[in-house]
N, C-alpha and C positions, 0 to 999 in steps of 0.2 A: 694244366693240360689234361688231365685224369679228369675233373667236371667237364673240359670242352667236351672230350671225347665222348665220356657217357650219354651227355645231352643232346650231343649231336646224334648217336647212334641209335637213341630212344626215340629221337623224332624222326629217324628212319625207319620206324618199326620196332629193331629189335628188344627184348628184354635183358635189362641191363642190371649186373647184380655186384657191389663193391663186396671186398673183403679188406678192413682196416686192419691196422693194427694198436693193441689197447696201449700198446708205450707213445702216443704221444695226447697233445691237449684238448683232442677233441672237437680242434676247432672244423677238422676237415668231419666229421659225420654228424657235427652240426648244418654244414654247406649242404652235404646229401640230403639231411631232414627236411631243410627247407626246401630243397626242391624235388622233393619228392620219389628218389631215389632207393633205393631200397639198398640193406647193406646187412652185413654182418664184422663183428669185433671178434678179435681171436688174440691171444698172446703172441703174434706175428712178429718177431724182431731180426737178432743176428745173431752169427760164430764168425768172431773174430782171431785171428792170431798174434795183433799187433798187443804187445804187451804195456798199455798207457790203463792207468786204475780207473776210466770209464769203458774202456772199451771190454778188460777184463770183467769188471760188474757187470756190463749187461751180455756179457755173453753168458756167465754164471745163471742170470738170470733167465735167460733163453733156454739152457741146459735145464732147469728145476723145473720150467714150465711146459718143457719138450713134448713128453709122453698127449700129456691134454691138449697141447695146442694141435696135434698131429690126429687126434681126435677129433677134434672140432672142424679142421678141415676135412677128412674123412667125410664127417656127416653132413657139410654143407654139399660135399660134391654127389654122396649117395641123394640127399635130398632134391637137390637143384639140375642132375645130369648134364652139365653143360657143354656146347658143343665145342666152343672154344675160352681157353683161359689167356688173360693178357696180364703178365707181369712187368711190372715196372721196376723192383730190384733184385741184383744180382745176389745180392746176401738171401734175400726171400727163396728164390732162385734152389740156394743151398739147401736148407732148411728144408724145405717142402721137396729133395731129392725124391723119394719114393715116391712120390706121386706124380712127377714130372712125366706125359705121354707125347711123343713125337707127330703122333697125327693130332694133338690138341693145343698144346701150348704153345704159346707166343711169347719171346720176351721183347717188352718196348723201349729201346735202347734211348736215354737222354745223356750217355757222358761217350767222350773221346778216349776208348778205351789206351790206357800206355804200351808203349812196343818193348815188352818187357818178358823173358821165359814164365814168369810164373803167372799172366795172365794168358799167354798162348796155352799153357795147359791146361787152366781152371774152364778156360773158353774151348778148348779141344773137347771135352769134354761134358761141358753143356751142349755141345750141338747136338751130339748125338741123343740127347733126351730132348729138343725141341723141335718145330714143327720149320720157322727160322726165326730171323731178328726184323725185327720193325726199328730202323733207327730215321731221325728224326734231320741227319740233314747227310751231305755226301760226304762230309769232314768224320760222320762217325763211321758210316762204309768205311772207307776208305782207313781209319783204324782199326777195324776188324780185320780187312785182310790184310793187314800188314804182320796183323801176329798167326794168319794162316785159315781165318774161317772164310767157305768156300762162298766164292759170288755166289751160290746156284741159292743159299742160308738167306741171300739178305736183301731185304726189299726197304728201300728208301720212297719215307713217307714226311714230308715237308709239315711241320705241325702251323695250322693254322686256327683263326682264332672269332670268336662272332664280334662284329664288329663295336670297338667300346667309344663310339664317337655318339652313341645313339643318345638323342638329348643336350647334344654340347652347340653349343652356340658361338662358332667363331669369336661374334661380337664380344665374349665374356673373356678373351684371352687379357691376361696379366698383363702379358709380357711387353717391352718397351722398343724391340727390335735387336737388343743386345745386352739377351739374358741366353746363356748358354747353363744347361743344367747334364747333371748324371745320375741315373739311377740304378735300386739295386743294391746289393749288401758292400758297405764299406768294405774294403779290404784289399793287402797289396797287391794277389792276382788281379785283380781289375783295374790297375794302372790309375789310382786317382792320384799320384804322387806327380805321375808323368803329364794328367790335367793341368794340376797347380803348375806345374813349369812352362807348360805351354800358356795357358791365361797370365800368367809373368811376363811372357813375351807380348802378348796382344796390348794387357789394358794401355801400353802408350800411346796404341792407334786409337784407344775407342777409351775416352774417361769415363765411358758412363756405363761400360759392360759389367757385368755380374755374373756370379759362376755360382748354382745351385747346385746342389747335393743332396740326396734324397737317397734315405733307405739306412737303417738299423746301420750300426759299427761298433767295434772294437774299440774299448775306451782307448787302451796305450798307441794301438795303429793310427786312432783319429786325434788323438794327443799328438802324436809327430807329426801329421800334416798340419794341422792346426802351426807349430813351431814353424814348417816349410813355410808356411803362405805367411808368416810374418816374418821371414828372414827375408822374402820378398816384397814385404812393403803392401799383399795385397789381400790379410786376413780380414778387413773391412769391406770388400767383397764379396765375399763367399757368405752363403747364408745354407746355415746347415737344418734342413727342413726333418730329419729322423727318417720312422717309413709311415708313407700315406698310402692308404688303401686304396682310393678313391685315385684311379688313373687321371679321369679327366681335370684334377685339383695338381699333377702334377704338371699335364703339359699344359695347361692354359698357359702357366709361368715361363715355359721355355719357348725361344727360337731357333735352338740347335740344339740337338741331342749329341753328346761323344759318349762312344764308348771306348775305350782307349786300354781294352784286354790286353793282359798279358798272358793269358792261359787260351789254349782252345775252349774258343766258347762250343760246344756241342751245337746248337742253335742260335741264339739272340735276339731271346723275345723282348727284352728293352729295344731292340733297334724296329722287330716288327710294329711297337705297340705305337711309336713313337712314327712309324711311319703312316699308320692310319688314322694320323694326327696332323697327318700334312706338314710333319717336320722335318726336315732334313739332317741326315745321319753323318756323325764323319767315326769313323770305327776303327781295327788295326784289322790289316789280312790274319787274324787266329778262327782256324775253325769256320763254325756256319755263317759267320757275318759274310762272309762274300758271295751266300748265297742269298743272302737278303738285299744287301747292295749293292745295286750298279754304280762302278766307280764314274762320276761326274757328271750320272745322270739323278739319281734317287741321294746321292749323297759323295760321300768318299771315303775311298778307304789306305792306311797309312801302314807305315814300318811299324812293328810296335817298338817300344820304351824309346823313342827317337820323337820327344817333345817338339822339337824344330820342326818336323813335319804334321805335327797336330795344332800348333802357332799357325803355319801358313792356312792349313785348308779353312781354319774358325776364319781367321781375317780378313781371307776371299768370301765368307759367309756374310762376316759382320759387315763388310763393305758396300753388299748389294743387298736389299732388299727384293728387287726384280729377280734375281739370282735365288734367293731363299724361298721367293712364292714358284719357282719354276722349278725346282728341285724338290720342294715340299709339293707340288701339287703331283707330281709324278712316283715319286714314293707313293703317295696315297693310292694312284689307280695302280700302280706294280702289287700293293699288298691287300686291295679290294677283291684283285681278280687274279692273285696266285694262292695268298693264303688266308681263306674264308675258310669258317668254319666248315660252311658247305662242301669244298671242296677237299678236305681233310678229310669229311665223315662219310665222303664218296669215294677214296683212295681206299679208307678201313672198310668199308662195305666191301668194295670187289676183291679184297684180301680176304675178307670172312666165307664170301659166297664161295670160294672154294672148298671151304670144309661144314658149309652151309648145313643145318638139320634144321625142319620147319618146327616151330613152336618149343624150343631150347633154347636159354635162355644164355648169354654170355657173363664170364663172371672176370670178374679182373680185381688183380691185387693190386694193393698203392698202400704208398707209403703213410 
């Protein structure tokens, strides 16, 4: 989302300037080089309290690196003047304390923050050093005030995206009519356990369904499910594909996308990506997914960890094919012409134009 937005706001004109940070692989100021982005590297990390031996390392590590990295932004902001900063984490947030200015900074919210005392405070707190919050669907508003930061802070900006169908050719789809896939990092929050249970219930209706999975995992987490779908008779099934880069290499092979969260999703760009793929989504009410889906029209959305109710809406799917191209074809125009880039990089323009300076260049931290 940090390249959408960049790209998109450079081809509205402005000048757009990242600041990374050097604790990770590189691969994101590789992305900027190529496309021509301009950026700076700084020992950018965290100060953590939770006492687990990585969190304490790299906070050590953040601490010995302090003094310089506080420096080096210093000189990027005396160099660059910029008229607005957009921050992407709250840890960064800390760190870069002194320098935080309420008529410049932006922090661009991607989590659902918990209703918890000691984030009402940490966020009491921040507001008074920011300009407000850019959060990314109404699920994250609406955790913000829950722990007290005031409406007047927080502007909801629906993150959209340029369209990845460009090139793809219906004609090349895989898929067989009853291939249901999931994407996105393995793991219990995202309910693949409560998938396998519900595909347990289906394949009687359909012998020929298959259940893909897609995206990086945890050996022991994907060792138990692995166990789950053969104590069901249906690990001959499931084909476990890792993670592919290449979006349109995963949906050519799906006819149904589930997402079947058990955590507030913030947003739910597997459910967007997958709808400008003309696929039909069946999701759980967590978080942003209900703003991306219309229940019964673009897809449907369920009770979460309540398998029985993600069994039904697949098998209403896999049973129609008429039902799949009229639901996939409306997803597609809901996410064409809500969330385009375009329209994204039109929401952050009239955000910016309020603290607007001609020829200042915006600079934004990412992770």
């Amino acid at each position: 989302m940090a390249l959408e937005l960049g790209q998109g706001l450079h081809v509205a004109g402005m000048r757009i300037i990242y600041v990374t940070s050097r604790w990770s692989n590189g691969a994101f100021s590789k992305r900027l080089d190529d496309l021509g982005l301009p950026h700076y590297q700084i020992r950018l990390g965290f100060i953590s309290a939770t006492l687990t031996f990585d969190c304490m390392r790299m906070t050590a590590d953040q601490l010995m690196h302090l003094p310089k990295m506080l420096f080096n932004y210093w000189r990027i902001l005396t160099r660059e003047r910029p008229s607005s900063i957009i921050h992407t984490n709250w840890h960064h947030l800390l760190v870069l304390w002194p320098f935080l200015r309420p008529h410049r900074d932006i922090f661009w919210l991607h989590e659902v923050i918990p209703d918890k005392p000691r984030y009402a405070r940490l966020f009491r707190i921040l507001t008074r050093r920011l300009r407000c919050y850019v959060v990314v669907s109404q699920a994250v508003s609406d955790s913000l005030s829950r722990i007290g930061v005031p409406a007047s802070q927080i502007r909801v900006i629906h993150n959209g995206i340029s369209d990845p169908t460009a090139g793809f050719n219906t004609e090349d789809r895989g898929s067989t009519g009853s291939d249901i896939g999931i994407v996105g990092q393995v793991g219990a929050w995202k309910g693949h356990e409560d998938l396998i249970e519900a595909f347990a219930m289906t394949v009687g209706h359909h012998p020929s369904a298959r259940l893909h999975i897609f995206g990086d995992h945890d050996r022991e987490y994907t060792r138990e499910l692995v166990e789950l779908a053969e104590s069901r008779s249906i690990a001959e099934r499931i084909i476990w594909h890792g993670y592919v880069s290449d979006r349109s290499k995963i949906y050519r092979d799906i006819d149904i996308c589930v997402v079947p969260s058990r955590f507030e999703e913030p947003f739910g760009l597997t459910a967007l990506e997958a709808s400008f793929f003309g696929i039909p989504v069946v999701a759980t009410r967590k978080g942003g997914l209900s703003e991306i889906i219309i229940d019964g029209t673009t897809g449907y959305l369920v009770a979460p960890q309540v398998p029985a109710q993600l069994a039904e809406r697949i098998d209403q799917l896999l049973e129609s094919s008429n039902l799949r191209k009229l639901m996939g074809a409306a997803a597609r125009m809901r996410a064409t012409q809500q969330f385009s880039r375009e329209r994204f990089t039109d929401d952050f323009c009239r955000l910016l134009s309020t603290i607007h300076q001609p020829e200042v260049p915006r600079l934004r931290t990412a992770r």
